[in-house]
N, C-alpha and C positions, 0 to 999 in steps of 0.2 A: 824817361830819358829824352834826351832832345832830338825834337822831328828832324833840327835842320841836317843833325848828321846822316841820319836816314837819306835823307834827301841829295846830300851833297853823295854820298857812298852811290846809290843808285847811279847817279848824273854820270860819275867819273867808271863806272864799270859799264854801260853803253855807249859812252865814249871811242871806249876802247875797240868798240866793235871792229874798226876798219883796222888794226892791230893782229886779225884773227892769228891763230898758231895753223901751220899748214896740213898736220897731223890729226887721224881720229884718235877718241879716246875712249878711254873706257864710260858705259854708260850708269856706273855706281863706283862709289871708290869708298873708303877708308882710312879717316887719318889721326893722327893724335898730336895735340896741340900744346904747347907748353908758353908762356908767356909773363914777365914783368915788367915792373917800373918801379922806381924809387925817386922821389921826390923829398920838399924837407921837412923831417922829422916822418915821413910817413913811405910807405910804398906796399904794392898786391903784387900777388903771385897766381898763377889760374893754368889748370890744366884740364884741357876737354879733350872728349871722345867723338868724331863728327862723323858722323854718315851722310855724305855728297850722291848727289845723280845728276848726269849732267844734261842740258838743256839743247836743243837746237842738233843740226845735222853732224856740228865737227863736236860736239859736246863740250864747246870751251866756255861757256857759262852754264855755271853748277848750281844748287840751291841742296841745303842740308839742315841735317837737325843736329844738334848736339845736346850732351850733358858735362856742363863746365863747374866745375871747384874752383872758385875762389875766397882767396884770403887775403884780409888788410891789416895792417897794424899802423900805429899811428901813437905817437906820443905828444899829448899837452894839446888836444884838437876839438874844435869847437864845432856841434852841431846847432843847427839852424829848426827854428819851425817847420815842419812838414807840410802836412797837410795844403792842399791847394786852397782850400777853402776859408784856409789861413793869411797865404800868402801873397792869392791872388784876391780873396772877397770870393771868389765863385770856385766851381769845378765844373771839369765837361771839357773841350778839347780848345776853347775861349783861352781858357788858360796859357797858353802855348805862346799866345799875343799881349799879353798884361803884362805890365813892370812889378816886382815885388813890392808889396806896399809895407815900406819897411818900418812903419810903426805897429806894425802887427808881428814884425820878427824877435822872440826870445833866445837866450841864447844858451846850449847845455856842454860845459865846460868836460871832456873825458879826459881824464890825468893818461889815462893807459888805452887805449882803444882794442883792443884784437876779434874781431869777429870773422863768420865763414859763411860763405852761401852755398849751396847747391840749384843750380836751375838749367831748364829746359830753355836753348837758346836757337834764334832762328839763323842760319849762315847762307853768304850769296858772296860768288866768286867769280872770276875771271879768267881764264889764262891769256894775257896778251900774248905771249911766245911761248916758244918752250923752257925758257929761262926765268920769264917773269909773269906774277899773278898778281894782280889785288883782289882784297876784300873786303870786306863787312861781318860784324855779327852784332848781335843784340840778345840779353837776355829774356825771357818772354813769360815764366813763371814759374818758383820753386820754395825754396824754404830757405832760412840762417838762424845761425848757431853760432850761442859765443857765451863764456862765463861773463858774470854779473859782475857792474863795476859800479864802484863809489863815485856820482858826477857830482858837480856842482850847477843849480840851475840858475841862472842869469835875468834878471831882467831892471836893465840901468845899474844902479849901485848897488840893486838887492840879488843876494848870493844865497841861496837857499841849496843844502846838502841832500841829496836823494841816491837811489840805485836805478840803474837803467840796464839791460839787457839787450842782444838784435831785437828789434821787429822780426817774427818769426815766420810770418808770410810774403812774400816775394810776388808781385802782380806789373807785369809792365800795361799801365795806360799811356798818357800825353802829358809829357814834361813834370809838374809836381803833383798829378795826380797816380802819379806811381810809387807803390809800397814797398817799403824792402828794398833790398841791397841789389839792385841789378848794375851787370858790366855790361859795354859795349866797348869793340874795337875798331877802326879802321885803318887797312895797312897794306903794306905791299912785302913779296916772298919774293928771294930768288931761290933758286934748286939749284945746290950744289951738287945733285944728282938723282938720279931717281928715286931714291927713298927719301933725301934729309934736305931740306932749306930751313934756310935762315929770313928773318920777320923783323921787320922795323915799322912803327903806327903810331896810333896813339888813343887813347885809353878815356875812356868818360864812364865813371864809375857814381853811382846813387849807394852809400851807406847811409842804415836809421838805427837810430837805438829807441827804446818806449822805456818810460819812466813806470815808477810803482804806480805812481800815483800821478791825476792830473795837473800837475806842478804850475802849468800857465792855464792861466785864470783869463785874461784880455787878449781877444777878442770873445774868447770861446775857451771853455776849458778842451787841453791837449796835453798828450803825454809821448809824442812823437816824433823827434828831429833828425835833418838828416841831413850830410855832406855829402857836396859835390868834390870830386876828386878829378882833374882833367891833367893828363900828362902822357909824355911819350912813353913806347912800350920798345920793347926788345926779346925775341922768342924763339924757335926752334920747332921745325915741325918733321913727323915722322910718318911718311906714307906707307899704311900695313898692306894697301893690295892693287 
């Protein structure tokens, strides 16, 4: 996933610091997370379970763990070479700083997309007031799950028919050194009241599918491609304690 969102989310939630809310808080909480977007021809849907503890004396910055569900579907969407070592020539965190070297990119055509992931996600938050938060989260490691689709694998005019499947492992490293389908969000809540607010952000989502077979032969044979998905989010959240 990309550092710089990491980077910008941090920035903008220390920021906030001089923002503080005047009230203590609780020093754990509980909350459950609902969220989408829809863009064109595609859009995900994601629902986590977050365990927050919150930080510092008034506890208005939290750090938690979650396990989020998401789902994407997508019709007539084209996955890209994965692999860093593809994309970039190397892997290792280097990556992050290299342009894609796009004669090294194939392309794998999915008529129907629908896959799921399950993962274990890192979350860091804020409450500037009592009305308003931001936040962050990122996916950090799990599993996806999706039936087998008819693709068509790409490369210039040549169209070769295969099946491809999720990548069924989920590993967040740095930019395209990471496997599987991971989401990331950044966004802002306001609380409509003490249990329920409402979530406006936006969405950087990594989906792969892996072929039967290693379909692309140049640079290196692969059977792994993956899209980037980047789009606003809109969500509902539900504070259990």
């Amino acid at each position: 996933m990309s550092i710089k969102i990491i980077m910008l989310s941090v920035c903008v939630l220390f920021c906030t610091s001089s923002l503080t809310a005047q009230t203590e808080r609780m020093k754990t909480n509980s909350v459950i997370d609902l969220s989408g977007s829809v863009g064109k021809a595609q859009g995900t849907g994601a629902i986590s379970f977050i365990q927050f503890r919150g930080v510092g004396k008034k506890k208005n910055f939290e750090i938690g763990a979650a396990i989020r569900f998401t789902s994407y579907f997508a019709e007539s969407n084209y996955f890209i070479s994965a692999p860093a070592r593809i994309t970039s020539g190397r892997t290792g965190p280097a990556v992050f700083f290299i342009e894609n070297i796009k004669t090294n990119l194939d392309s794998l055509l999915v008529p129907s997309s629908q896959l799921n992931a399950v993962n274990v996600s890192a979350n860091f938050g804020y409450h500037i007031s009592q009305k308003f938060y931001a936040g962050f989260n990122i996916d950090v490691i799990g599993f996806s799950f999706g039936a087998k689709k008819n693709v068509n694998y790409i490369n210039g005019t040549i169209a070769v028919n295969s099946i491809a499947k999720p990548t069924a492992f989920n590993l967040l490293l740095i930019s395209d050194n990471d496997i599987g389908t991971l989401n990331s969000e950044f966004f802002a809540v306001y609380n409509v009241n003490q249990k329920w607010s409402v979530k406006a952000g936006y969405q950087f989502l990594f989906t792969e599918y892996r072929t039967a077979t290693n379909v692309q032969q140049v640079p290196e044979p692969n059977d792994r491609f993956r899209n980037k998905v980047s789009a606003f989010l809109l969500g509902v959240r539900y504070q259990l304690n």
